[in-house]
C-alpha positions as CSV (number, residue, x, y, z in Angstrom):
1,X,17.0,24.8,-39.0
2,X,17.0,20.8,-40.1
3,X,14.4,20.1,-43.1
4,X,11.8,18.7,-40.4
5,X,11.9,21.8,-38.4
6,X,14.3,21.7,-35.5
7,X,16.6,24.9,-34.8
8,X,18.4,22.6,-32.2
9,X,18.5,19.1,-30.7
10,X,17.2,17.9,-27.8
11,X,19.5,20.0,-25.3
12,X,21.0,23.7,-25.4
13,X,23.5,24.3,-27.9
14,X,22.9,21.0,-29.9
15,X,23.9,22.6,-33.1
16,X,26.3,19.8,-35.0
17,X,24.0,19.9,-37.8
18,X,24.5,23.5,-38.7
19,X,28.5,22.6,-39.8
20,X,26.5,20.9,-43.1
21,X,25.2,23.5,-44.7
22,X,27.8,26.0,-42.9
23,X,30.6,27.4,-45.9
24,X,31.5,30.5,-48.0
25,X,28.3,31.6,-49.0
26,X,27.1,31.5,-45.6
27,X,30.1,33.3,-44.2
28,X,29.7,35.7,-46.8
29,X,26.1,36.1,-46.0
30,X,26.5,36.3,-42.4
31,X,29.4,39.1,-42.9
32,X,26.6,40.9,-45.0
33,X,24.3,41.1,-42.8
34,X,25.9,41.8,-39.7
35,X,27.3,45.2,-41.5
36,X,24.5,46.2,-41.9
37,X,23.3,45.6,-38.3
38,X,22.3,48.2,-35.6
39,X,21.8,45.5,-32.8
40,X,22.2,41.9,-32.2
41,X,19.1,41.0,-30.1
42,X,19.8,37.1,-28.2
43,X,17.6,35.3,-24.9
44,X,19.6,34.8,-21.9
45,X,20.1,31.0,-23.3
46,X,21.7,32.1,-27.1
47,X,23.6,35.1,-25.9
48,X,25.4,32.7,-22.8
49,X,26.2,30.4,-26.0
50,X,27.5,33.2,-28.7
51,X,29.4,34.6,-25.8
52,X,31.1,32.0,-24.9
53,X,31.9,30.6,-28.9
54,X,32.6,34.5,-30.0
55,X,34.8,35.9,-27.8
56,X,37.3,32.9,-27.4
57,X,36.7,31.6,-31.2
58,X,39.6,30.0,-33.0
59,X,38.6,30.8,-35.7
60,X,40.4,30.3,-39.7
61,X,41.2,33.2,-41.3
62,X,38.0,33.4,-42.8
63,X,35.9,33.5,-40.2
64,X,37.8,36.5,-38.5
65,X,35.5,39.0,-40.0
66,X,32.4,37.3,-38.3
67,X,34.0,37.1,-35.3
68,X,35.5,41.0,-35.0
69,X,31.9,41.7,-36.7
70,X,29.6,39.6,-33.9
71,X,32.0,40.9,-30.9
72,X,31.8,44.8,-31.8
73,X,28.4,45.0,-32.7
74,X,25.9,45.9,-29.8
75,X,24.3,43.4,-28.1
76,X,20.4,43.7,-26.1
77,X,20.3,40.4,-23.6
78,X,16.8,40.5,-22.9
79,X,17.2,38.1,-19.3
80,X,15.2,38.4,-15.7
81,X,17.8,36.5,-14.1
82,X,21.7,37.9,-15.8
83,X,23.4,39.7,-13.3
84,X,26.4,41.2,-15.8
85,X,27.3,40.9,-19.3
86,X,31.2,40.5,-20.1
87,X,30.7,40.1,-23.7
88,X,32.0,43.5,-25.1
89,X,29.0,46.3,-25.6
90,X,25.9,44.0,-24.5
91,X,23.3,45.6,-22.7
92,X,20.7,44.0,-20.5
93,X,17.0,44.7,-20.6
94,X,15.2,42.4,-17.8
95,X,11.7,43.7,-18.3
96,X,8.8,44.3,-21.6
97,X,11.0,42.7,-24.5
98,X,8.6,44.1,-27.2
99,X,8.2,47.7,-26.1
100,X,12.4,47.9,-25.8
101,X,12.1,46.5,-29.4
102,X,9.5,48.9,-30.6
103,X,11.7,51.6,-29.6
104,X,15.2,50.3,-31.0
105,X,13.4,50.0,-34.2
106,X,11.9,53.7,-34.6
107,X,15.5,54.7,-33.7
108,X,17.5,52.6,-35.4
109,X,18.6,53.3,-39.5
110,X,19.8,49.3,-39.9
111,X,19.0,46.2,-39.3
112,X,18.2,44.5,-35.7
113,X,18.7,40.5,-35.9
114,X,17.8,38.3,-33.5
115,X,19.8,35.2,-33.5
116,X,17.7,31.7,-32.7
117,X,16.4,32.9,-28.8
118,X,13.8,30.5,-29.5
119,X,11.5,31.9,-26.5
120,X,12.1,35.2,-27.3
121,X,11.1,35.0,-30.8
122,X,8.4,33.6,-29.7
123,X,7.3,36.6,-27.7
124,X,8.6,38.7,-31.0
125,X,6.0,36.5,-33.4
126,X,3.2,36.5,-30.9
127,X,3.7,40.8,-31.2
128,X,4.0,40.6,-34.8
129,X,7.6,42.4,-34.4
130,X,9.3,40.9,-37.2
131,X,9.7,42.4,-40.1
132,X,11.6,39.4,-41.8
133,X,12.4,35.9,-41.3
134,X,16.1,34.4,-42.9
135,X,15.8,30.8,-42.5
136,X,18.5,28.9,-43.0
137,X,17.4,24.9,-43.8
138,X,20.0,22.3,-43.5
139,X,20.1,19.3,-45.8
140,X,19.2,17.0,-42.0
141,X,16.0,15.1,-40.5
142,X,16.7,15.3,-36.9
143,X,14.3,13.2,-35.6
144,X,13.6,15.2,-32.4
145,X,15.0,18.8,-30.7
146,X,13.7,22.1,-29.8
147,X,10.9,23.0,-33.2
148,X,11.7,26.6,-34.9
149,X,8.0,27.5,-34.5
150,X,6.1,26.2,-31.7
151,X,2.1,25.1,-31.9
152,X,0.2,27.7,-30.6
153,X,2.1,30.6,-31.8
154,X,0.0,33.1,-33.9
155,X,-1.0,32.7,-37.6
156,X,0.9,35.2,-40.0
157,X,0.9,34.9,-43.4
158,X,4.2,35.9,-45.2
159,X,5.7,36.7,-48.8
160,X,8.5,35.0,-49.8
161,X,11.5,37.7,-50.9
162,X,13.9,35.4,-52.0
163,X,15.4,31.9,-52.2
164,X,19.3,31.1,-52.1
165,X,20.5,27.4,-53.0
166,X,23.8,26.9,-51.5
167,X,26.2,24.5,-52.4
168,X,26.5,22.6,-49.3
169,X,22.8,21.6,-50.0
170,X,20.9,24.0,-47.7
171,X,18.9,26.7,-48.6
172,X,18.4,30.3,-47.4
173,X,15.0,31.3,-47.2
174,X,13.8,35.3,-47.1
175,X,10.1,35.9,-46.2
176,X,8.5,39.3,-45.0
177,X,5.4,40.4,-43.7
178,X,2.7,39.9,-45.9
179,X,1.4,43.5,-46.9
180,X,-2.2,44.2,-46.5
């Protein structure tokens, strides 16, 4: 997200921002975590959008791995509306996001990540279904898009697990539920 908050512009897939902090460390910290993912959990919105990049990305050498990684990992679309899925091993779930998420994670021995789906999430905060938030801050005031956290969403406080500087000028922020 930019340093005032926006996890896109003002329309769908208004991302140039995310190419400033974007480099080896966060390749290498994107290849980490997606071995050691279970699931990839997207909206209808970010899943049409990683689709489309992922499975016809001409990608450098380096970003091979995150490519092969992001397109052989299952995928959960949670969408009222998406008739099929092409993009190799996604399922679609149209109904009761958080009890399909509730189950995954007593079954599941990894990690699920759920990539932007900013309405989604939304439903995922409101539940308290998160168990940790990596947020990526870019170096950039936007000036106006679509805000990470929406007013009105509920109050959780969190404990910061860790803090990475990158050398692009970003930072990676790790925060977890706050234990009682």
């Amino acid at each position: 997200m930019t340093l005032d908050g926006y996890f896109e512009g003002n329309k769908n897939w208004d991302l140039s921002f995310h190419n400033v902090i974007w480099g080896q460390e966060l390749e290498k910290l994107s290849i980490e975590q997606l071995q050691s993912a279970d699931y990839l959990v997207f909206g209808r919105v970010t899943w049409e959008g990683m689709a489309a990049f992922w499975t016809k990305a001409e990608c450098d050498a380096a970003e091979q791995e995150v490519a092969k990684l992001m397109n052989s990992i299952p995928k959960i679309v949670f969408s009222k509306t998406l008739k099929t899925a092409d993009w190799n091993n996604t399922t679609i779930i149209k109904d009761n996001a958080t009890a399909e998420i509730q189950k995954l994670k007593e079954l599941s021995g990894k990690d699920i990540y759920v990539f932007g789906s900013a309405n989604l999430s939304e439903t995922f905060i409101d539940d308290n279904l998160f168990d940790e938030y990596r947020i990526a801050i870019a170096p950039v005031i936007l000036g106006s898009g679509r805000p990470l956290f929406r007013q009105g969403i509920n109050s959780n406080n969190l404990t910061l697990v860790s803090t990475q500087q990158l050398l692009t000028g970003g930072v990676v922020l790790k925060y977890s539920k706050k234990q009682n």
